[in-house]
KEGUMI-897388 format. One line per 8 residues: number of its first residue (from 1); for each residue z, y, x of N, C-alpha, C. Coordinates in steps of 0.1 Angstrom, whole numbers, padded with zeros to 4 digits. Example, Ala and Ser with C-alpha at 12.3 -4.5 7.8 and 13.67 -1.06 7.14 Angstrom:
<gumis>
1) 0078/-0057/0132/0078/-0045/0123/0078/-0033/0132 ~ 0071/-0022/0128/0071/-0011/0137/0079/0000/0129
</gumis>
This chain:
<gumis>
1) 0042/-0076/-0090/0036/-0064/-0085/0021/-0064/-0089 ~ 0013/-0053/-0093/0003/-0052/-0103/-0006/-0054/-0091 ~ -0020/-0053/-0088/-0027/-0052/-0081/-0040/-0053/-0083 ~ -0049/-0047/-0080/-0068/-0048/-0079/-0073/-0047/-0066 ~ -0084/-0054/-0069/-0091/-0060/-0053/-0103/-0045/-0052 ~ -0101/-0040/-0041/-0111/-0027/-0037/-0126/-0039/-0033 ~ -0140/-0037/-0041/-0146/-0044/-0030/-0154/-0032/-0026 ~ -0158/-0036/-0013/-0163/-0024/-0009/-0175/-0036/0004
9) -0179/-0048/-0006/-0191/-0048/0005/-0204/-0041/0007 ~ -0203/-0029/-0003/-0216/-0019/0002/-0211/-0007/0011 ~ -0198/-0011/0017/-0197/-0001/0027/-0195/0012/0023 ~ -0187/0016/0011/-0186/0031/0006/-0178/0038/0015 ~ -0167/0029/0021/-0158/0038/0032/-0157/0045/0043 ~ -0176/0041/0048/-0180/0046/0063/-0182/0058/0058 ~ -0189/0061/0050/-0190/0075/0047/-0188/0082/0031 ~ -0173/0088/0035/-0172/0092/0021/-0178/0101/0012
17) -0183/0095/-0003/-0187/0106/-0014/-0186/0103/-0027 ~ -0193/0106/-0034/-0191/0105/-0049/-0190/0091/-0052 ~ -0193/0080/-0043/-0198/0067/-0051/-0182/0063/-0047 ~ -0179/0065/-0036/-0165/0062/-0032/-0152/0069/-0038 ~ -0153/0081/-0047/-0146/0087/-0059/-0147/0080/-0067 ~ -0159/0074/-0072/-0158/0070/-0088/-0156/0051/-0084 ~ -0152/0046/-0076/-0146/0035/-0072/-0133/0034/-0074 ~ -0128/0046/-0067/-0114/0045/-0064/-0110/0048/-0077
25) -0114/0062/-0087/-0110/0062/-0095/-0107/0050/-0104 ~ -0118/0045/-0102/-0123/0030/-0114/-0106/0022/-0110 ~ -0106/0020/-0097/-0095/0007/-0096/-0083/0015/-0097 ~ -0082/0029/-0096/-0065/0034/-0096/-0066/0036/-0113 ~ -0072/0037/-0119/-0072/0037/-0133/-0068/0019/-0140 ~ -0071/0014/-0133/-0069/-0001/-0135/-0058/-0008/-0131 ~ -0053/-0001/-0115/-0040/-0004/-0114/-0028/0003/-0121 ~ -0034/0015/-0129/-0024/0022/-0136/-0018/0017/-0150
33) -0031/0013/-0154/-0032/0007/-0168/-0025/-0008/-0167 ~ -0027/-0015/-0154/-0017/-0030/-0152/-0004/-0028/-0151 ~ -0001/-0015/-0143/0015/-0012/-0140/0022/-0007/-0156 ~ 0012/-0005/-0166/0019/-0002/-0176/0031/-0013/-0184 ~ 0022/-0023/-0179/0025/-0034/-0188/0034/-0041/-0184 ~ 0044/-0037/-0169/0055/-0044/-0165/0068/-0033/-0171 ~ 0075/-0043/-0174/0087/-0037/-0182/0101/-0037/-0168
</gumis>
């Protein structure tokens, strides 16, 4: 099972915005790109 570690020791989660979109993006784009590669 593919997985990426969220870090979030600057606390993006208390209050959501853009810094916390282009996070999430970053790691769903990275778990997407690992899930590619299981057959």
């Amino acid at each position: 099972v593919p997985y990426v570690v969220f870090d979030n020791h600057d606390d993006l989660t208390s209050q959501p915005g853009e810094a916390l979109g282009r996070r999430l993006e970053e790691k769903l784009f990275a778990l997407w790109e690992a899930s590619k590669t299981i057959n």
